[in-house]
MDTraj code that builds the backbone (N, CA, C; nanometers):
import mdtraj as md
import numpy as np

residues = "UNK UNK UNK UNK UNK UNK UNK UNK UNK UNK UNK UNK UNK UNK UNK UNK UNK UNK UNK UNK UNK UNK UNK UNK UNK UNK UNK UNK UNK UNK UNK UNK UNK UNK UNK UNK UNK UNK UNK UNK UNK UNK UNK UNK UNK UNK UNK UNK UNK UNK UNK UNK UNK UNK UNK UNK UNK UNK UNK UNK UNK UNK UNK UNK UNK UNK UNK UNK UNK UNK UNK UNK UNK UNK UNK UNK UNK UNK UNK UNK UNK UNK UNK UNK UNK UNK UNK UNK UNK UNK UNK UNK UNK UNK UNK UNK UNK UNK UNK UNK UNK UNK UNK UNK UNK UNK UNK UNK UNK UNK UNK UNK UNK UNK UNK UNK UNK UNK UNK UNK UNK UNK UNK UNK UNK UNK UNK UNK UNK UNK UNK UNK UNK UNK UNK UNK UNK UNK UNK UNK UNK UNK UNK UNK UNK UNK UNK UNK UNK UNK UNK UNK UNK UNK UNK UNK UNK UNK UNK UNK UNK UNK UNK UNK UNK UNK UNK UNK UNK UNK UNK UNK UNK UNK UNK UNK UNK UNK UNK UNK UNK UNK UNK UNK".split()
xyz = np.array([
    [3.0518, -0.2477, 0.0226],
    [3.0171, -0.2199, -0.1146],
    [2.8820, -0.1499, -0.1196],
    [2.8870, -0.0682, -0.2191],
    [2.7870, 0.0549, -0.2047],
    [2.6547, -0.0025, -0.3103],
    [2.5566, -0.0504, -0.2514],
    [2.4404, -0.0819, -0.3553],
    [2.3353, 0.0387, -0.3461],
    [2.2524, 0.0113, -0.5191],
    [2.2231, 0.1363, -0.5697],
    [2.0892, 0.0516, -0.5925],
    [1.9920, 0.1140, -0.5713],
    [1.8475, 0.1351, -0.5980],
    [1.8163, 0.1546, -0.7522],
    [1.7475, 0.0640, -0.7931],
    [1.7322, 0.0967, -0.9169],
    [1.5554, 0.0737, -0.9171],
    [1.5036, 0.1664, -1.0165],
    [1.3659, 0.1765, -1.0394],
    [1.2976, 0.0769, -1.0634],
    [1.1795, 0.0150, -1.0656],
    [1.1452, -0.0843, -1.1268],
    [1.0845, -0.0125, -1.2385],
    [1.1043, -0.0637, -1.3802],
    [1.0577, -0.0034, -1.5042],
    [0.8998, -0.0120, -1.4796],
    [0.8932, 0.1311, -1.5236],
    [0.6976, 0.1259, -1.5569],
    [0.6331, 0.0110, -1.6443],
    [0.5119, -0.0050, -1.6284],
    [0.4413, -0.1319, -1.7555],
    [0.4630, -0.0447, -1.8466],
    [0.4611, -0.1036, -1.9455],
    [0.3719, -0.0131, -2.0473],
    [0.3015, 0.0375, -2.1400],
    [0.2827, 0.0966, -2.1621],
    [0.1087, 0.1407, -2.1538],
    [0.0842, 0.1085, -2.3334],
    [-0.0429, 0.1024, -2.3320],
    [-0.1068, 0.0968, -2.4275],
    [-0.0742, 0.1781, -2.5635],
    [-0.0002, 0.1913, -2.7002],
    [0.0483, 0.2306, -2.7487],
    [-0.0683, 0.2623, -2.9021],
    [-0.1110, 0.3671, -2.8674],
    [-0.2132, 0.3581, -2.9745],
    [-0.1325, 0.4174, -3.1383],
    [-0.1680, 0.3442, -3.2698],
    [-0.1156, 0.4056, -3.3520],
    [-0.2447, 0.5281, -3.4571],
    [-0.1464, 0.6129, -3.4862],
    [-0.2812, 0.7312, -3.5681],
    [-0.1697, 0.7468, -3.7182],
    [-0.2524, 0.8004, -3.8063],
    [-0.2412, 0.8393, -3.9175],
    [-0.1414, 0.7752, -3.9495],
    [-0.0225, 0.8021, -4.0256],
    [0.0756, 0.7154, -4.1014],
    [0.0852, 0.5863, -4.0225],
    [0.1239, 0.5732, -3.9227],
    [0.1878, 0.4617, -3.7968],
    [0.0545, 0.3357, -3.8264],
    [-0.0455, 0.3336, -3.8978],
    [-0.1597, 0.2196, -3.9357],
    [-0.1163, 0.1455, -4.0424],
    [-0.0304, 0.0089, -3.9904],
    [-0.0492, -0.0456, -4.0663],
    [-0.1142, -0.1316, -4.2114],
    [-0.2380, -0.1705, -4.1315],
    [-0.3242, -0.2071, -4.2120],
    [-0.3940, -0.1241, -4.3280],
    [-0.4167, -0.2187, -4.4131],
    [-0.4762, -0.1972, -4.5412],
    [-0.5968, -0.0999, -4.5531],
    [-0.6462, -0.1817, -4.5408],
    [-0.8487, -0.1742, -4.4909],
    [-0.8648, -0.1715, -4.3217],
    [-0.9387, -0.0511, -4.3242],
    [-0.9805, -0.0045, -4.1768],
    [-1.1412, 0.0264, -4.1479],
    [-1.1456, 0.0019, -4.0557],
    [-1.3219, 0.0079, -3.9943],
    [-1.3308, 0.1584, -3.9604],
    [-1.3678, 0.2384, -3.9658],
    [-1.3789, 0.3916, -3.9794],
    [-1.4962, 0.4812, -3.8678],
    [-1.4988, 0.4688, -3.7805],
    [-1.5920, 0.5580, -3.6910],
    [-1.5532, 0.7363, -3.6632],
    [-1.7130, 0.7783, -3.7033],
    [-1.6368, 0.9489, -3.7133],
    [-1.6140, 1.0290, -3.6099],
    [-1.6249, 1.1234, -3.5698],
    [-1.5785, 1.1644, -3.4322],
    [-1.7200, 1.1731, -3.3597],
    [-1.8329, 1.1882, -3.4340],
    [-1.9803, 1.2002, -3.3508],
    [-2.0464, 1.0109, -3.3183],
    [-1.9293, 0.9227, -3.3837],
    [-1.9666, 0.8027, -3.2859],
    [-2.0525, 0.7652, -3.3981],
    [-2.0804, 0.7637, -3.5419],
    [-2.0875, 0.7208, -3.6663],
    [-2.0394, 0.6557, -3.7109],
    [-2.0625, 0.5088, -3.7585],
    [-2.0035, 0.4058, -3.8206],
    [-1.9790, 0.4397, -3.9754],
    [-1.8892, 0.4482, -4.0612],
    [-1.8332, 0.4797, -4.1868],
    [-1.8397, 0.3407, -4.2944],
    [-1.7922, 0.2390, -4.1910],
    [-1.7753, 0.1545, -4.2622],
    [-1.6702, 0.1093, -4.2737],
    [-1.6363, 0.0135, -4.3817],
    [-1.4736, -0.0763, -4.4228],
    [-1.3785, 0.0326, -4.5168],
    [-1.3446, 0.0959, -4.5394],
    [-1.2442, 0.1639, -4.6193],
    [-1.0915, 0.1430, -4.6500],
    [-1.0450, 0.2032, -4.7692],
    [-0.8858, 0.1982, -4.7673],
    [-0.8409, 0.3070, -4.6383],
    [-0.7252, 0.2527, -4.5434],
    [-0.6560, 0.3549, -4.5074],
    [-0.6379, 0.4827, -4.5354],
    [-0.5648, 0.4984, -4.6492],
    [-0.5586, 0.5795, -4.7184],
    [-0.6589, 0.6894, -4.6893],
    [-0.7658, 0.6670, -4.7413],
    [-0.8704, 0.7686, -4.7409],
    [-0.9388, 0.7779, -4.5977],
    [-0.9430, 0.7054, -4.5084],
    [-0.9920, 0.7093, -4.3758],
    [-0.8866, 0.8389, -4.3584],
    [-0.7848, 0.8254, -4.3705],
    [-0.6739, 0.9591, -4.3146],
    [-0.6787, 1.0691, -4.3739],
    [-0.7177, 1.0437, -4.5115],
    [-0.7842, 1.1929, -4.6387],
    [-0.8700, 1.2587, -4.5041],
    [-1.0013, 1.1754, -4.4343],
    [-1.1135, 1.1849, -4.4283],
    [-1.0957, 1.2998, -4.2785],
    [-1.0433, 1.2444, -4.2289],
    [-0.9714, 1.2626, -4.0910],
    [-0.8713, 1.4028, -4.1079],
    [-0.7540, 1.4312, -4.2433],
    [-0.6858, 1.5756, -4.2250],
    [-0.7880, 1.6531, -4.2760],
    [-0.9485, 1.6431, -4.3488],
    [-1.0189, 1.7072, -4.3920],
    [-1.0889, 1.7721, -4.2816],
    [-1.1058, 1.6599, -4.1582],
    [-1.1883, 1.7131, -4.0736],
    [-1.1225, 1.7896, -3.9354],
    [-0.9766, 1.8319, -3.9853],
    [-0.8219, 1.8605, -3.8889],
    [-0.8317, 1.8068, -3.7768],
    [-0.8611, 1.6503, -3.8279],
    [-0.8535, 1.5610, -3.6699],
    [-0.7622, 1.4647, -3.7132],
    [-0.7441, 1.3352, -3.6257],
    [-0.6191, 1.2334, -3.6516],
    [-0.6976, 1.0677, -3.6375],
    [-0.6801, 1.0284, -3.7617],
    [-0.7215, 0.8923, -3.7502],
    [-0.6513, 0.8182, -3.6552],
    [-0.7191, 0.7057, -3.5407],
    [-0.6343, 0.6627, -3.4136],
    [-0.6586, 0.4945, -3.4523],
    [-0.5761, 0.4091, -3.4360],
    [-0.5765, 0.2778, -3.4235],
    [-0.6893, 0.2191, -3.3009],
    [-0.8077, 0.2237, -3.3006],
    [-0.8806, 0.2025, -3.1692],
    [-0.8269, 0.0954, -3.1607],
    [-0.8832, -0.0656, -3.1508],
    [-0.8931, -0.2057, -3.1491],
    [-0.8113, -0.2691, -3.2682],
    [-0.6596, -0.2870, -3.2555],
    [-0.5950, -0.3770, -3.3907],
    [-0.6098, -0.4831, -3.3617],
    [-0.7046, -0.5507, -3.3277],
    [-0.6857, -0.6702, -3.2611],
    [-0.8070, -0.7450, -3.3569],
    [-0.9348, -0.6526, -3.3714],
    [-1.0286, -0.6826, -3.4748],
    [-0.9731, -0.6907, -3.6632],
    [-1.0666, -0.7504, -3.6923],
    [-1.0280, -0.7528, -3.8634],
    [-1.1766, -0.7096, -3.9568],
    [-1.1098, -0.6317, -4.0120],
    [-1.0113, -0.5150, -4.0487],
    [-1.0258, -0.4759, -3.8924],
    [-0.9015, -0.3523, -3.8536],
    [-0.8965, -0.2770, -3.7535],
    [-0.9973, -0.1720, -3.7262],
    [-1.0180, -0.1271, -3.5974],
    [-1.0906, -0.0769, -3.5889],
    [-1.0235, 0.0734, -3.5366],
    [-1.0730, 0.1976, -3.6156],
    [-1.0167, 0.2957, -3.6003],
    [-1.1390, 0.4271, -3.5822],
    [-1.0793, 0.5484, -3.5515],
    [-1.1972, 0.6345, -3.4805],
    [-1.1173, 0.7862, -3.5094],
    [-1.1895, 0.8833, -3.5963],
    [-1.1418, 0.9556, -3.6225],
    [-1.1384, 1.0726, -3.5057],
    [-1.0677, 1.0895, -3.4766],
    [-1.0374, 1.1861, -3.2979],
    [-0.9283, 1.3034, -3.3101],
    [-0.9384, 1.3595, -3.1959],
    [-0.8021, 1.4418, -3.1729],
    [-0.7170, 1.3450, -3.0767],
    [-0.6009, 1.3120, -3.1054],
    [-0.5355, 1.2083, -3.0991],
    [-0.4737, 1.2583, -2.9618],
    [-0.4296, 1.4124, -2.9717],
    [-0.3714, 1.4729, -2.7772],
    [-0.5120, 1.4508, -2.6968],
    [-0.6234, 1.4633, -2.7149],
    [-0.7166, 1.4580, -2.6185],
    [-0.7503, 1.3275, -2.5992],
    [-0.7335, 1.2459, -2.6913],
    [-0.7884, 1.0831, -2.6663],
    [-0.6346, 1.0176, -2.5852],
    [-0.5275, 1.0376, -2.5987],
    [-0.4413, 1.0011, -2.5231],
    [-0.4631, 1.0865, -2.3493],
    [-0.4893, 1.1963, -2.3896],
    [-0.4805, 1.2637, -2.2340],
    [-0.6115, 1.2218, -2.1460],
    [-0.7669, 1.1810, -2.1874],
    [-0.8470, 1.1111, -2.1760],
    [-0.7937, 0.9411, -2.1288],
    [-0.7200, 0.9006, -2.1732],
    [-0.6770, 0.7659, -2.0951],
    [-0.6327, 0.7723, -1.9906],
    [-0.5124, 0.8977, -1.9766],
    [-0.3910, 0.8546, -1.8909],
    [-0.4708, 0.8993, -1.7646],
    [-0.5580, 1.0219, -1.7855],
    [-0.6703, 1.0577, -1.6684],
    [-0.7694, 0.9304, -1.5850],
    [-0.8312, 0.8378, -1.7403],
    [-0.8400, 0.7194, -1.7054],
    [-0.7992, 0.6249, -1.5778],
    [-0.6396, 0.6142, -1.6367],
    [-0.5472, 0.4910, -1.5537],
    [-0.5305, 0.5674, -1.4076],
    [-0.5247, 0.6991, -1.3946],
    [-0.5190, 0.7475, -1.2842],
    [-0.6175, 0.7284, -1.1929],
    [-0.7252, 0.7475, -1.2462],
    [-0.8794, 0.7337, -1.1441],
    [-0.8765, 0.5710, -1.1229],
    [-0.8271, 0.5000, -1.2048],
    [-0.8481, 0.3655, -1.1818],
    [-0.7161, 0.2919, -1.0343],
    [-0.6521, 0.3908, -1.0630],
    [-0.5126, 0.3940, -0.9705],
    [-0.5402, 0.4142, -0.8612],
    [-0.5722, 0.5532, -0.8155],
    [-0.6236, 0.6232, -0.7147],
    [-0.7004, 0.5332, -0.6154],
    [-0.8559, 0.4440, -0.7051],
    [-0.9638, 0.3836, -0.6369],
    [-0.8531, 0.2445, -0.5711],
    [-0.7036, 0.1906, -0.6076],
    [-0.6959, 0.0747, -0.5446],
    [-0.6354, 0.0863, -0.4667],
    [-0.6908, 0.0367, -0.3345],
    [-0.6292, 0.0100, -0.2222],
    [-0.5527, -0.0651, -0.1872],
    [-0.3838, -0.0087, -0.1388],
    [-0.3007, -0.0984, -0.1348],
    [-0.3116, -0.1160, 0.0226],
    [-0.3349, -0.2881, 0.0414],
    [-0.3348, -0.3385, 0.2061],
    [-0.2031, -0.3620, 0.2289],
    [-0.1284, -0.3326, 0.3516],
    [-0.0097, -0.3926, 0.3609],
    [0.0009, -0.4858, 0.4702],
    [0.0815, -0.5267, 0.4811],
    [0.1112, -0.6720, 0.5936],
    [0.1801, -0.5746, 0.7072],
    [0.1992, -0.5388, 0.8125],
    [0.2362, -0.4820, 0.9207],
    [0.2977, -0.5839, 0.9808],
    [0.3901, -0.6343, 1.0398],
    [0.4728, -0.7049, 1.1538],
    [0.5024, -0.6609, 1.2573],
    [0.4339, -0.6987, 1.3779],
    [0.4736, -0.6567, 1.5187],
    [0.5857, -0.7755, 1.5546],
    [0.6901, -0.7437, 1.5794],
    [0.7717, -0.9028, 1.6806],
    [0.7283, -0.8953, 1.8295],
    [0.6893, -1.0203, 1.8757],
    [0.7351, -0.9856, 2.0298],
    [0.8230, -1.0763, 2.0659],
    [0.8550, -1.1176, 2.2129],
    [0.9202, -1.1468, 2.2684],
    [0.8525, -1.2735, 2.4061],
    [0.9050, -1.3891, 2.4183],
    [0.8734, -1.4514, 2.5545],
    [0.8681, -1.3735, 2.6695],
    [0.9688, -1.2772, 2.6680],
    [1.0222, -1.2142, 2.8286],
    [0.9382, -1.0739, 2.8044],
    [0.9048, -1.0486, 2.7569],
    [0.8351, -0.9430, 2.7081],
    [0.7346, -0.8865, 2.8097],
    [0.7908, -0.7465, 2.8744],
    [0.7286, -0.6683, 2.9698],
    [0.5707, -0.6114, 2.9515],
    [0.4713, -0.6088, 3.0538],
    [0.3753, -0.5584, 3.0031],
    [0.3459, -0.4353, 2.9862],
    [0.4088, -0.3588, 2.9681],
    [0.4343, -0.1790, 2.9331],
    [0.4417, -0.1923, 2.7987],
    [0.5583, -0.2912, 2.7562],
    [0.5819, -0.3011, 2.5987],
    [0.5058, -0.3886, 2.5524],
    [0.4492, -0.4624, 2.6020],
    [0.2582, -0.5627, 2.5042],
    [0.1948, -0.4221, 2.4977],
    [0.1573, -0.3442, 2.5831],
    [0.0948, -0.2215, 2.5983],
    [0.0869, -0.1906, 2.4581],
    [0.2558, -0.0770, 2.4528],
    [0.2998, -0.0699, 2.3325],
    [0.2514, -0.1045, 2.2488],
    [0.2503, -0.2415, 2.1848],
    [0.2515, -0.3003, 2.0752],
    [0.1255, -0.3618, 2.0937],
    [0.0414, -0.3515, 2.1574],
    [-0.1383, -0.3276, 2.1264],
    [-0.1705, -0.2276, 2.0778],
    [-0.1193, -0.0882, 2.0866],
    [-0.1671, 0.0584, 2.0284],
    [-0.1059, 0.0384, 1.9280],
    [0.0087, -0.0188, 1.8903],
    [0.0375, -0.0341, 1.7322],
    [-0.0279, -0.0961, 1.6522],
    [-0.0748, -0.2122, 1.7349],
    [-0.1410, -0.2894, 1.6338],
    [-0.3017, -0.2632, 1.6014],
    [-0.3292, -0.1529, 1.7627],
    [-0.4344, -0.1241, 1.6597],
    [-0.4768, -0.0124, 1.5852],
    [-0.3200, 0.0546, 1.6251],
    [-0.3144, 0.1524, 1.4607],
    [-0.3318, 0.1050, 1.3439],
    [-0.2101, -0.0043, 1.3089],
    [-0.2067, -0.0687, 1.1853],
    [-0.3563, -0.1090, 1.1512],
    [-0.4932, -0.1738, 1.2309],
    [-0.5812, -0.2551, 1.2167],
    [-0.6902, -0.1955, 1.1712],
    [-0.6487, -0.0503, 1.2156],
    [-0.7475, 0.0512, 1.2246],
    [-0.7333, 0.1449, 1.1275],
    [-0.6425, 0.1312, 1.0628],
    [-0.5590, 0.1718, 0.8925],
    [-0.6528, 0.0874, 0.8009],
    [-0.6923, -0.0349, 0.8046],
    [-0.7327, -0.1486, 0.7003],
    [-0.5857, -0.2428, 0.6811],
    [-0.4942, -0.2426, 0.7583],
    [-0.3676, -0.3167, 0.7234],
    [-0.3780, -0.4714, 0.8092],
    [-0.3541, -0.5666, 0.7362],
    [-0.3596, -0.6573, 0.8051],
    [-0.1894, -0.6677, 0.9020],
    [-0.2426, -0.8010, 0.9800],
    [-0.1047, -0.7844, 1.0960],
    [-0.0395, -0.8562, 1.1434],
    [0.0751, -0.9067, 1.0989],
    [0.1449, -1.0303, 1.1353],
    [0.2310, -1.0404, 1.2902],
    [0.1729, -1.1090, 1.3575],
    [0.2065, -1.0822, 1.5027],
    [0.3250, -1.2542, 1.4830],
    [0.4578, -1.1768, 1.5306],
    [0.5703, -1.3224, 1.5722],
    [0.6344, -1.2879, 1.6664],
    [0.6501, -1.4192, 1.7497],
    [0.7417, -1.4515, 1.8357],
    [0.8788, -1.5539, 1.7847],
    [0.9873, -1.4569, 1.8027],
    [1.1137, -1.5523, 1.7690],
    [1.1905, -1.5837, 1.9114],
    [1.2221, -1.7306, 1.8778],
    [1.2309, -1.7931, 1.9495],
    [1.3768, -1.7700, 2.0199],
    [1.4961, -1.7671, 2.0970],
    [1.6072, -1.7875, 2.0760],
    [1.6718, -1.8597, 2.1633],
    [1.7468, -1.9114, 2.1924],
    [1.8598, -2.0291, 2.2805],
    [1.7674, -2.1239, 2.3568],
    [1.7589, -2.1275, 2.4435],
    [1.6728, -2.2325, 2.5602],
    [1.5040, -2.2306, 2.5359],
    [1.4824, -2.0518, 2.4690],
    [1.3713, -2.0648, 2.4540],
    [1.2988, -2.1597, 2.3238],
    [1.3643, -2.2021, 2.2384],
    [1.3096, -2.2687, 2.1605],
    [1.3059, -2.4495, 2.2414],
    [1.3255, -2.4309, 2.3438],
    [1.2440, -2.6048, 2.4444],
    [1.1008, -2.5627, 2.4689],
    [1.0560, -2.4432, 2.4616],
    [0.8874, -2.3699, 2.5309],
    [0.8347, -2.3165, 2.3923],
    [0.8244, -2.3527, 2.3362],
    [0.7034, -2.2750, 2.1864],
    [0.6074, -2.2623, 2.2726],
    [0.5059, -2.3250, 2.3430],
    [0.4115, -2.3314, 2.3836],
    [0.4074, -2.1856, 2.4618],
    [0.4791, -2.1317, 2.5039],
    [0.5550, -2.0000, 2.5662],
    [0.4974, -1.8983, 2.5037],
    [0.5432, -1.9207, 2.3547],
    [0.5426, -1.8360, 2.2827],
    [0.3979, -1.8472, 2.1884],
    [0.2965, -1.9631, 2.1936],
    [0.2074, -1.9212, 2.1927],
    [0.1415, -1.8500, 2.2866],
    [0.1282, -1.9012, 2.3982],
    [0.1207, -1.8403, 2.5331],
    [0.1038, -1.6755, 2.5522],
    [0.2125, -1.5911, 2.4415],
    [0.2797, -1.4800, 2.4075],
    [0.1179, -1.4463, 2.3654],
    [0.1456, -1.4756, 2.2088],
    [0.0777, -1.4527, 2.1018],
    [-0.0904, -1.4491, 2.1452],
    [-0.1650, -1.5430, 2.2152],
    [-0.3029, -1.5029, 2.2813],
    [-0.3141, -1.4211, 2.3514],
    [-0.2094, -1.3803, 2.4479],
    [-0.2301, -1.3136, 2.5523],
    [-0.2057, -1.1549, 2.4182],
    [-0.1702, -1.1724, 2.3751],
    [-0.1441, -1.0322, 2.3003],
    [-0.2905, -1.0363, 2.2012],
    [-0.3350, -1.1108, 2.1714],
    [-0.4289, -1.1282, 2.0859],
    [-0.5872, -1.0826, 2.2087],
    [-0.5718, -1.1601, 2.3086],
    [-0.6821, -1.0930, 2.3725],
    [-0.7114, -0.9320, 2.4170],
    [-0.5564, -0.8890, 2.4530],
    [-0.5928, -0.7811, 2.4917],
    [-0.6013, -0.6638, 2.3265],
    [-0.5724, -0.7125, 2.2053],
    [-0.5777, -0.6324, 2.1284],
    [-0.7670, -0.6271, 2.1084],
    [-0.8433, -0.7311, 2.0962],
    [-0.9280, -0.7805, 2.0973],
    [-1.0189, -0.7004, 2.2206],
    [-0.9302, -0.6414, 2.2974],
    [-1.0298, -0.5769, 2.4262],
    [-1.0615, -0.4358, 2.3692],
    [-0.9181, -0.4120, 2.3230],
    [-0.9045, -0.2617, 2.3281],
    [-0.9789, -0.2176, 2.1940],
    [-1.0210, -0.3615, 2.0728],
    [-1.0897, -0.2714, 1.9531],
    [-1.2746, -0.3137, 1.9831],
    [-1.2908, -0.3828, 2.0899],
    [-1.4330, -0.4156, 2.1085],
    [-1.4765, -0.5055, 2.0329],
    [-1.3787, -0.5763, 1.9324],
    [-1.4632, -0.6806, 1.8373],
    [-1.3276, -0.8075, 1.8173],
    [-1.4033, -0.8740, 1.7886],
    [-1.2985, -1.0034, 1.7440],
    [-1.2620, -0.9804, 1.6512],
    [-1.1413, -1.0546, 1.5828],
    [-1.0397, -1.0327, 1.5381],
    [-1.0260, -1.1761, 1.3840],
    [-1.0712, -1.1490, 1.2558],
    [-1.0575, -1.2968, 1.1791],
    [-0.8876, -1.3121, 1.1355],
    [-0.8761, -1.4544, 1.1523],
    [-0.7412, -1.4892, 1.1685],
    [-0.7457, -1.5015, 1.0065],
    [-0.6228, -1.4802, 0.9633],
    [-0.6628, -1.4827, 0.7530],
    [-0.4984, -1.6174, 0.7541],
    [-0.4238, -1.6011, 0.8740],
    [-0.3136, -1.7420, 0.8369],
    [-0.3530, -1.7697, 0.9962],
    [-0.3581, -1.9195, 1.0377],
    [-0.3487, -1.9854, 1.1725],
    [-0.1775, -1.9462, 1.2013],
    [-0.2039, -1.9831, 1.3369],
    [-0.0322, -1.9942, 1.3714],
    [0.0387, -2.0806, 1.3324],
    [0.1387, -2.0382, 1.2874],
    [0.2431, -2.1530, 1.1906],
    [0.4070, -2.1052, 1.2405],
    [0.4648, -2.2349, 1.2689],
    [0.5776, -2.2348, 1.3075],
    [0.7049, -2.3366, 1.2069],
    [0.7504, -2.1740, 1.1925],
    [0.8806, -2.2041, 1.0998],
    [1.0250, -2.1707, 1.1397],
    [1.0832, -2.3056, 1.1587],
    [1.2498, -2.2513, 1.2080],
    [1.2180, -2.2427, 1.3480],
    [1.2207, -2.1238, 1.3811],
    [1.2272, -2.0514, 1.5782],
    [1.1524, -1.9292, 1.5603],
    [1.0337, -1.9634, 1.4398],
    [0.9775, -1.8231, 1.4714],
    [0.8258, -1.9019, 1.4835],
    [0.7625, -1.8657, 1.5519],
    [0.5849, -1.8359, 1.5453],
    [0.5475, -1.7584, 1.5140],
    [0.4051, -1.7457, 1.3842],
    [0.3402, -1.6141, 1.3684],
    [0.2291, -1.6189, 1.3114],
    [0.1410, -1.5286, 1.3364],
    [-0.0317, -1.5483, 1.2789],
    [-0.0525, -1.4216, 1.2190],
    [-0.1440, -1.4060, 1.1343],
    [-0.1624, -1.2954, 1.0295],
    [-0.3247, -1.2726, 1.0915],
    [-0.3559, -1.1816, 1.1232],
    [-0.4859, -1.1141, 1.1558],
    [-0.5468, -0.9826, 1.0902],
    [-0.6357, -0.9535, 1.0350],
    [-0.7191, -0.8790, 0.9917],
    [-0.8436, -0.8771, 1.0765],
    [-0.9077, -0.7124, 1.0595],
    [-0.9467, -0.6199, 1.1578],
    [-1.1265, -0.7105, 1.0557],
    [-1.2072, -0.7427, 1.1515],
    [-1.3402, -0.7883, 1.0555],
    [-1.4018, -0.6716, 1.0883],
    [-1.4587, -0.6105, 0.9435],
    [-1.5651, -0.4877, 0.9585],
    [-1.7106, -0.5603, 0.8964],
])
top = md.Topology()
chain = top.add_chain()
for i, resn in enumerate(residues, 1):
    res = top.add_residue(resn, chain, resSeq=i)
    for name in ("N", "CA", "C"):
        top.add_atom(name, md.element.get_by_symbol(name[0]), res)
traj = md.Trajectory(xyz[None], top)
């Protein structure tokens, strides 16, 4: 059966109301040079506003009376969304990286999966290092910590600095695994 990807819906966004779309009665009135007006009827806040061929905007409905700001209503919307972007841009998404290894696990492929991990480390990504356990090997965990230091020291060689553990090793089911981040 064929499954389909579906988007996760955007938030969304802040819905400012201007000229007719103001509910309220009585409005708090600021002019476009950042001048307080005062308490007024609606009504005339919007007279005040097509006089000055700008658009009365709903700033703060949350205050009483509302608080409104006579603007160009395309530039004060395009002024936000520029906003949410720069605010977007600055956050850094960390991700969790998972290396698996293995008990039997050759040292060509620890090799391996030391240069991965300290790609990922060396990204800012933190790094979940597990060993899963399977048939006979789950009588030896100790094995498979065994695994997990020995992989931990030599990652530890190859970046010149120690390594802060952000989860201890924790064993769930037949898996072992520790979460490490790169300390700058």
């Amino acid at each position: 059966m064929r499954r389909t990807f579906r988007k996760p819906k955007p938030k969304e966004e802040k819905k400012f109301r201007a000229n007719e779309q103001i509910i309220a009665r009585e409005v708090f009135v600021i002019d476009e040079n950042g001048n307080s007006l005062g308490v007024m009827a609606t009504e005339t806040a919007i007279k005040l506003a097509q006089d000055a061929e700008l658009d009365l905007v709903e700033v703060n409905p949350n205050n009483n009376p509302p608080v409104t700001k006579i603007i160009n209503y395309g530039q004060f919307r395009y002024r936000i969304e520029k906003k949410m972007q720069q605010q977007k841009s600055r956050q850094k998404k960390i991700d969790i990286k998972e290396i698996r290894l293995s008990i039997r696990i050759g040292e060509h492929d620890l090799k391996m999966r030391v240069d991965q991990g300290y790609k990922f480390l060396s990204k800012g990504d933190k790094l979940k290092i597990s060993v899963v356990l399977r048939g006979r090997e789950r009588q030896h965990p100790e094995k498979a910590e065994e695994t997990i230091n020995h992989y931990l020291k030599q990652l530890e060689a190859l970046m010149d600095q120690t390594l802060s553990i952000e989860e201890p090793l924790t064993k769930l089911n037949d898996r072992l695994s520790i979460v490490v981040v790169n300390k700058k």
